[in-house]
C-alpha positions as CSV (number, residue, x, y, z in Angstrom):
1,X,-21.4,12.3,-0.3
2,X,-18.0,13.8,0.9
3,X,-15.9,16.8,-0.5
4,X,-12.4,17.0,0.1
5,X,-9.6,19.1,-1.6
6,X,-6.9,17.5,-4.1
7,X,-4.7,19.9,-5.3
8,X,-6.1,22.8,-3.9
9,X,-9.5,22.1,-5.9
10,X,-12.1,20.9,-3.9
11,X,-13.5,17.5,-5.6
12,X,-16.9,15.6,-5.3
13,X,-16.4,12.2,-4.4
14,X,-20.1,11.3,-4.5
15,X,-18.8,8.6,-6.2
16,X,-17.5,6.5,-3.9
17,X,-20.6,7.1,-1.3
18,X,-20.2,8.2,1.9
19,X,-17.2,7.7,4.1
20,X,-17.1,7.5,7.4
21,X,-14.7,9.1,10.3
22,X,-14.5,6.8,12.1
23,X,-15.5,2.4,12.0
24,X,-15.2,0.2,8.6
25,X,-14.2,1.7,5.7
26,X,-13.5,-1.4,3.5
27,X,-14.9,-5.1,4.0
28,X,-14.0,-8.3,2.3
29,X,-16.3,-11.5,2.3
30,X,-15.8,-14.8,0.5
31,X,-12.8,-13.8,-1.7
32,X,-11.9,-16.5,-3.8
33,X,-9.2,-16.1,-6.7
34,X,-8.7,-18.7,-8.7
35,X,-6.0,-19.3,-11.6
36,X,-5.3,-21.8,-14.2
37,X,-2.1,-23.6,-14.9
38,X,-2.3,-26.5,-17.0
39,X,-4.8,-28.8,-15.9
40,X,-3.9,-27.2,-12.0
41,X,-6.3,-24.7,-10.4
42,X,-4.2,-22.2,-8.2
43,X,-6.2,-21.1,-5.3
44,X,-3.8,-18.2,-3.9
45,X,-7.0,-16.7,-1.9
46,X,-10.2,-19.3,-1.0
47,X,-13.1,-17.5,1.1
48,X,-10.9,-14.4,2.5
49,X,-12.6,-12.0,5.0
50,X,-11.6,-8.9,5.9
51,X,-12.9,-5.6,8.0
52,X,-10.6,-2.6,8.0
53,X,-11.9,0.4,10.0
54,X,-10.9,4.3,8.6
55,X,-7.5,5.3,10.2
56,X,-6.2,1.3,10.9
57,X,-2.5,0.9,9.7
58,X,-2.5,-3.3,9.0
59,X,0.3,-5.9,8.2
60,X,-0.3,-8.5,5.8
61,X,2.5,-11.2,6.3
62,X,2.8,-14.6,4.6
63,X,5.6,-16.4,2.4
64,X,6.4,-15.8,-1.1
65,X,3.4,-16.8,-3.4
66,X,1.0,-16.9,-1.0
67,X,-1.3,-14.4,-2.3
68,X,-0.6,-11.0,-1.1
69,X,-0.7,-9.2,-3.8
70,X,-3.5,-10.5,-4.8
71,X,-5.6,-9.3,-2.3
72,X,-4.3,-5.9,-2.1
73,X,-5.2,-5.9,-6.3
74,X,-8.4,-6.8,-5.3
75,X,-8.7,-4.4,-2.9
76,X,-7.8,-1.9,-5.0
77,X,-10.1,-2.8,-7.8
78,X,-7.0,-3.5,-10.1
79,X,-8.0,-7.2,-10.4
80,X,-11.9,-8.8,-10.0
81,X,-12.2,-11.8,-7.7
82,X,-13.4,-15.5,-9.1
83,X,-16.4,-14.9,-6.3
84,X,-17.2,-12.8,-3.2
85,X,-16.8,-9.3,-2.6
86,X,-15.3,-6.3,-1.7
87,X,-17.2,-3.1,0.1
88,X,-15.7,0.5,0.3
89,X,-17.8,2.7,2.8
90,X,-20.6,0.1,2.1
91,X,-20.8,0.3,-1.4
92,X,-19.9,-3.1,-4.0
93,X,-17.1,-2.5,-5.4
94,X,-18.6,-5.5,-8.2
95,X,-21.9,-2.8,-8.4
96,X,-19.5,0.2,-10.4
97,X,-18.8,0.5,-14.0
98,X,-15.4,0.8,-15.4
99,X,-15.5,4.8,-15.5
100,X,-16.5,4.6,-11.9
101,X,-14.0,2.1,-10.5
102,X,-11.5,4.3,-12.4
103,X,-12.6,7.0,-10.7
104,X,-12.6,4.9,-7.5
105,X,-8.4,3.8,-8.5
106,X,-7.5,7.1,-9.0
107,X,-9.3,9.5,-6.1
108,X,-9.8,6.3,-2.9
109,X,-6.9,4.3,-3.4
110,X,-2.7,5.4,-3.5
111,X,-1.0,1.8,-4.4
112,X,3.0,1.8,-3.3
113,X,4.6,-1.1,-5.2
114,X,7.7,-3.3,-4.8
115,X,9.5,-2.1,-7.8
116,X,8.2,1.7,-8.3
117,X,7.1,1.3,-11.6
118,X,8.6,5.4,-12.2
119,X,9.2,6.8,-15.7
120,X,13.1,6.8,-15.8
121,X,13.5,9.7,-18.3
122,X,11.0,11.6,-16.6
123,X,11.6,14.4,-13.7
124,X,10.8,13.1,-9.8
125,X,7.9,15.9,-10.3
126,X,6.8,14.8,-13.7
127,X,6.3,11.2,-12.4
128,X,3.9,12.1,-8.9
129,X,1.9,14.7,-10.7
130,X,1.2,11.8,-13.8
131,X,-2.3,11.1,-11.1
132,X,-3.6,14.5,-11.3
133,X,-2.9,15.0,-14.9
134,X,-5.3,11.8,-15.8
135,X,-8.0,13.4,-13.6
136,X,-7.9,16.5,-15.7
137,X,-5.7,19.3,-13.6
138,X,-3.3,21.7,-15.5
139,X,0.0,20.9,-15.6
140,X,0.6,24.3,-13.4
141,X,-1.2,22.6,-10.8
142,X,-0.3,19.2,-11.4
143,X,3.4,20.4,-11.0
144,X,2.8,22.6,-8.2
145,X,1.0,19.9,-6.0
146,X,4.2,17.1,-6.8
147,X,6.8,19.6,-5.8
148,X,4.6,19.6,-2.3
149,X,4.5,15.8,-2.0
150,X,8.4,15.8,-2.7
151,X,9.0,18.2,0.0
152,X,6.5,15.8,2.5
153,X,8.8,13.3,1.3
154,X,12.0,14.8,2.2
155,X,13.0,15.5,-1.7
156,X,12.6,19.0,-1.6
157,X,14.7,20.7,-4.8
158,X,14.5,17.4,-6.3
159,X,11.5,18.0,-9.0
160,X,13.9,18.1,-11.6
161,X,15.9,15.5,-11.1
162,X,15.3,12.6,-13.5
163,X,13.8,9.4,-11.7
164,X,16.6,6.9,-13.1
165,X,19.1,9.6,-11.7
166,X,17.2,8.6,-7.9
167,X,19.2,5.8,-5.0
168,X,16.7,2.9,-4.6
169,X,15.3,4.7,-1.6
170,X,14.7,8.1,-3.0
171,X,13.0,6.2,-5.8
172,X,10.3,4.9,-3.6
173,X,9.9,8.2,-1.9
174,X,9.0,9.4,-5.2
175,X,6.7,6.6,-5.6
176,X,4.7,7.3,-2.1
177,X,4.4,10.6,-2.9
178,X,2.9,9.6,-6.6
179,X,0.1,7.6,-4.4
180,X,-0.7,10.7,-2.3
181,X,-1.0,13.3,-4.2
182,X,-4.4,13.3,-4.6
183,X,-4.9,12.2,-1.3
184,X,-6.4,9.2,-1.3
185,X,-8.4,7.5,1.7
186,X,-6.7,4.3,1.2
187,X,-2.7,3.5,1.0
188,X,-2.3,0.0,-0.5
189,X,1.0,-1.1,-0.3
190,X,3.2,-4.3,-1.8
191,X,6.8,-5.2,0.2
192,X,7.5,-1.2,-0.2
193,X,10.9,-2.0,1.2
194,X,11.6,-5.7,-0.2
195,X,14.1,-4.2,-2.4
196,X,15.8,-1.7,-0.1
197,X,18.5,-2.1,2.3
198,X,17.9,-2.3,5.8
199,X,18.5,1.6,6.8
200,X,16.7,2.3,3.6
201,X,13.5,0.1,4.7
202,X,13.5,1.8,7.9
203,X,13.4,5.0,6.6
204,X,10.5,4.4,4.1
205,X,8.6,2.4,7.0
206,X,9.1,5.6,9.0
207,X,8.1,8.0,6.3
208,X,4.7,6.1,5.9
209,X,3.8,5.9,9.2
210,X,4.2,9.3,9.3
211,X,2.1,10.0,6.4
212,X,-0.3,7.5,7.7
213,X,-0.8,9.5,11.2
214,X,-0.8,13.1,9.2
215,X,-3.0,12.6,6.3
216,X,-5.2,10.5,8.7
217,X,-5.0,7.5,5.9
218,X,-6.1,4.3,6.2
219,X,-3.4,1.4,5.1
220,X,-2.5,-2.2,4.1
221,X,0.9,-3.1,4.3
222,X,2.1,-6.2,3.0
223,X,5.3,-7.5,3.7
224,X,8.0,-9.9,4.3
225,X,9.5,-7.8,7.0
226,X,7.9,-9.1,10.3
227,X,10.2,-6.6,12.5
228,X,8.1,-3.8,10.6
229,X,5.3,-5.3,10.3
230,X,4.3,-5.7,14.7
231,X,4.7,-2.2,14.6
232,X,1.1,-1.6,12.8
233,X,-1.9,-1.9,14.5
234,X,-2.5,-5.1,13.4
235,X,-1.1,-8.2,11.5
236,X,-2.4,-10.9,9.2
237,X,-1.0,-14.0,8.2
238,X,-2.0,-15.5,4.9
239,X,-1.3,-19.0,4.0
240,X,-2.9,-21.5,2.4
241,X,-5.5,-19.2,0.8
242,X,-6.7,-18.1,4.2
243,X,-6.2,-14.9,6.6
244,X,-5.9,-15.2,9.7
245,X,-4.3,-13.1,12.7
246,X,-0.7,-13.1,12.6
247,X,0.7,-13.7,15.9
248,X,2.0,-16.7,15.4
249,X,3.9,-15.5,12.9
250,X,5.4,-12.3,15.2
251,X,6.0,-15.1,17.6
252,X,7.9,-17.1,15.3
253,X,10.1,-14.2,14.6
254,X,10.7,-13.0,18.1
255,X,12.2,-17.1,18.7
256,X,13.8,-16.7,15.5
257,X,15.7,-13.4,16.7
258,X,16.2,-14.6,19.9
259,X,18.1,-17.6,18.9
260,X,20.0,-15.6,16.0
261,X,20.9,-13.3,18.8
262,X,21.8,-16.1,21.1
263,X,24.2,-17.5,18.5
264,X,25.7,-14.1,18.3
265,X,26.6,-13.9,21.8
266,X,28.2,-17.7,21.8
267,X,30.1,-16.9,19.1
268,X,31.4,-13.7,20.9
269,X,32.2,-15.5,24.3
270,X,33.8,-17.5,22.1
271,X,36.0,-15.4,20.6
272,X,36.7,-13.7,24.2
């Protein structure tokens, strides 16, 4: 059992068994997901393992379709594999009942997505304090604790403003913040910046590191973006159904940059 505070209230997590401080947090064996198409079976993940220790920042690369969000649904108890399993601090994920892997969605896990899924007509504050409103707080505190996360965010005297009034990129800040505020133990996030410009990306990638290092999360990024992506602590390829290290895939990139940059030069001496 662990305690920890969430808006100022101190909350008993007994639920989710005991975490450690350091070594795995969450496990992965034999993932299979299968779908149906037609008479096809899609196989987007076929026997994935994976072992992520507390405090790791991880990269999932792979092309469109492959399966990456998927897994991080998975992960997150949002989705139930076909077969196999997934562990958080040693306890089956497959072995809680719906009140307790709701519990488990809203206290372990913050989930960034793609598109930030934000209520347009409500305030920046209104939409990140939505969390601790479903696990019972007061609006006072509810409001309180959002107004925080928007100035850990860098939207300080924003909690009024409404979310469709937000730049893409201020938009997903809003949408980081709505996964922390209750401070989870796990950030899951799906191509955060695949719809942001490239200063934008950079700045959201920065901003979760960041928040990774302070609030001593743990967190699985997945991502087109292999430029981000070699500055985690470790990247994974999936393709095919299967996870594997990713460094042929850096190493792909770096050739691929090195030849665009190549180009650039010939085409400058050129022009000289």
């Amino acid at each position: 059992m662990y305690r920890r505070e969430s808006a100022g209230v101190a909350v008993d997590d007994s639920i989710l068994g005991d975490v450690p401080n350091a070594g795995e947090i969450l496990r992965a064996e034999k993932l299979r997901k299968s779908f149906h198409s037609g008479s096809q079976e899609i196989v987007p993940l076929d026997g994935v393992g994976l072992s992520v220790s507390r405090g790791e920042m991880i990269a999932v690369v792979g092309p469109s379709g492959a399966g990456k969000s998927t897994l991080l649904h998975l992960l997150a108890a949002l989705d139930t594999p076909t077969s196999g399993a997934v562990y958080f601090a040693g306890n089956s994920l497959h072995s809680f009942g719906e009140i307790e892997l709701a519990d488990f969605r809203n206290r372990a896990v913050g989930f960034v997505w793609q598109r930030h899924h934000l209520l347009p007509d409500f305030t920046a504050a209104e939409n990140v304090a939505m969390p601790l409103l479903i696990m019972g707080k007061t609006a006072g505190q509810a409001l309180r604790a959002a107004a925080d996360w928007l100035a850990k965010v860098g939207l300080a005297g924003r909690e009024k403003q409404r979310a469709a009034e937000l730049s893409g990129g201020e938009q997903q800040r809003v949408a980081i913040a709505r996964a922390l505020v209750n401070n989870p133990l796990l950030l899951l996030a799906d191509e955060p910046t695949g719809d942001l410009d490239e200063r934008s990306a950079e700045i959201i990638f920065e901003l979760m590191q960041r928040l990774h290092r302070s609030h001593h999360l743990t967190s699985i990024i997945a991502t087109h973006n292999l430029s981000l992506a070699r500055r985690t602590d470790r990247v994974l390829s999936l393709e095919h159904g299967k996870l594997m290290p990713g460094a042929e895939a850096l190493a792909g990139a770096a050739i691929g940059a090195a030849q665009t940059a190549g180009a650039g030069a010939l085409t400058q001496g050129g022009r000289g």
